[in-house]
N, C-alpha and C positions, 0 to 999 in steps of 0.2 A: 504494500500500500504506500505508495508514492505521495506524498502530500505535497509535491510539485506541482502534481496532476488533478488535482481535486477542484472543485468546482469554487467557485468563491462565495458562495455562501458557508463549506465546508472551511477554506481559508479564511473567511474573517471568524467562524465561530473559534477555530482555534487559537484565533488571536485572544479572544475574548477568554477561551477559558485561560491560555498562559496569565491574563491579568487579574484575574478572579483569583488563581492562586497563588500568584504571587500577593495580591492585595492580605487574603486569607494564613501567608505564612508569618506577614508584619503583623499580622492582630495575636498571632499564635508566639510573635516573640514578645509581643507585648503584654498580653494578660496571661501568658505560662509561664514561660521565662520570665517577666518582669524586668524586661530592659524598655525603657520610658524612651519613643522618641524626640528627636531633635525636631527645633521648626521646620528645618531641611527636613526630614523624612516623612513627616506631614506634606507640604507641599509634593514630596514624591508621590504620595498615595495619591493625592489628586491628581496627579498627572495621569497616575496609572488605571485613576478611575475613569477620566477622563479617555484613557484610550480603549478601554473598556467598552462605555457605552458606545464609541462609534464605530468599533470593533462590531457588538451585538446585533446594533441598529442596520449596519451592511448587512449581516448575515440574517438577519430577518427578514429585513426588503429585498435582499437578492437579487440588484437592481441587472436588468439585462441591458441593457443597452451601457456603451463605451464611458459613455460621458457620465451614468451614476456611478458605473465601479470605479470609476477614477477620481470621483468626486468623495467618495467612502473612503475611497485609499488616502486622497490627500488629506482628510479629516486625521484617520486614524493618525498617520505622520508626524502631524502637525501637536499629536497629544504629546504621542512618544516623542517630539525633537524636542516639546517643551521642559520633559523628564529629564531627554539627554543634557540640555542646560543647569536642569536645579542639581540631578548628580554628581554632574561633572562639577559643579563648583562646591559641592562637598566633598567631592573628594579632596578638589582641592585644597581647602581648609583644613583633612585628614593628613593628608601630605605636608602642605605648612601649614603647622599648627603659628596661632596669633600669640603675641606673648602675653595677651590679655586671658585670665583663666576661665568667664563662663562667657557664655554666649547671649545675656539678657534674659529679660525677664521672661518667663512662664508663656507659653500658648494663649492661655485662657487671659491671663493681665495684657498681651499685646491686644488680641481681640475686642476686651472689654475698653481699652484705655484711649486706642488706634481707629484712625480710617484705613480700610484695604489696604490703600496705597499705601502707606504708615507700614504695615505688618510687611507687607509682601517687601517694601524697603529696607524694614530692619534684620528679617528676615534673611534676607542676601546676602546681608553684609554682616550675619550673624559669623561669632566670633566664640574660642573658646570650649566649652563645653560640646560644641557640635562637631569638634575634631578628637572629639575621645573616641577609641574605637573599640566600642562591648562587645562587638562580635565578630566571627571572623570564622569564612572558610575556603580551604584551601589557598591560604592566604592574602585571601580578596578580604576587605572590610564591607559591609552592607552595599555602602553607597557603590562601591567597585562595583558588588555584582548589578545595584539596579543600573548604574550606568548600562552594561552590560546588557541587561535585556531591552532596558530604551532600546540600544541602539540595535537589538534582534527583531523590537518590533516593530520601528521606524521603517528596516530595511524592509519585513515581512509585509507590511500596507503596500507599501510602494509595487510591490513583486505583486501582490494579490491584486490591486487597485489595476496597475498597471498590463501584466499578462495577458497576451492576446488569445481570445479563447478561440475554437471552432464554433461553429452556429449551429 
C-alpha cells in the first residue's frame, strides 16, 4: 500500500491523523508526565491544530477539481510553515539559551493582562525558561522533533495538494 498512490482524500486524512496525534502525545506529556509547556509549545499546538483542521476539511470535501486540491494543499502549508516558524525559533532559543533565566510570565497572566498582539509579541521573543529542555528523544529536544514534522507536513500538503491525478 503505497501512500504515494492514494487518492487525496486518503492523503489529506493522513495528514490529519499525523496531527491529531501528535496534538494527543503533547496532552499525554503534559497531564502524564507533567512537563508544563512553554508559550512556544502552545502556539505549536495551534499551529498543529490549525493544520489539522484543513488537513480534515480537504479530506472531507474531496475537492475534485485542480484548483480545490491545490487550494487545501496550500491551506494545509500555510499551517505547517507557520509551525515550521514558531519551532524553529524554539529551537533556536534551545540552542542559544538567553542569559536571562525565565521566559515571562505564565500563559494564563499574558492572556488575561495582553492584547493578541501583546502575547503573540512576547511570546516570540520569549526568553529563558523556554530553552530548558525536559524532554528528549533520540537526541532531538521537542521543538526539534515538531520542527521536524512541520516540515513533513508542509512538504506532504504541497505533494497531496499539488499531485496530478488521473481522471
Amino acid at each position: 500500500m503505497n501512500p504515494f498512490r492514494w487518492s487525496f482524500r486518503a492523503q489529506f486524512l493522513l495528514g490529519f491523523l499525523v496531527c491529531v496525534a501528535l496534538l494527543g502525545y503533547a496532552l499525554f506529556v503534559q497531564f502524564v508526565q507533567k512537563i508544563e509547556p512553554c508559550p512556544f509549545c502552545i502556539f505549536q499546538r495551534i499551529a498543529f491544530a490549525a493544520a489539522a483542521v484543513f488537513f480534515l476539511l480537504g479530506a472531507l470535501h474531496g475537492p475534485t477539481s485542480v484548483g480545490g486540491r491545490r487550494t487545501y494543499g496550500v491551506l494545509a502549508f500555510l499551517a505547517a510553515a507557520t509551525g515550521v516558524g514558531i519551532a524553529g525559533r524554539h529551537v533556536w532559543v534551545q540552542v542559544f539559551p538567553p542569559a536571562m533565566p525565565s521566559c515571562g510570565p505564565g500563559w494564563d497572566y499574558l492572556v488575561e493582562t495582553s492584547t493578541w498582539l501583546g502575547v503573540v509579541r512576547k511570546v516570540l521573543s520569549a526568553k529563558g525558561d523556554c530553552s530548558t529542555i525536559d524532554w528528549s528523544f533520540l537526541g532531538l529536544s521537542m521543538p526539534m522533533w515538531s520542527l521536524v514534522w512541520f516540515v513533513a507536513l508542509a512538504l506532504w500538503a504541497l505533494y497531496a495538494g499539488f499531485k496530478a491525478r488521473r481522471s
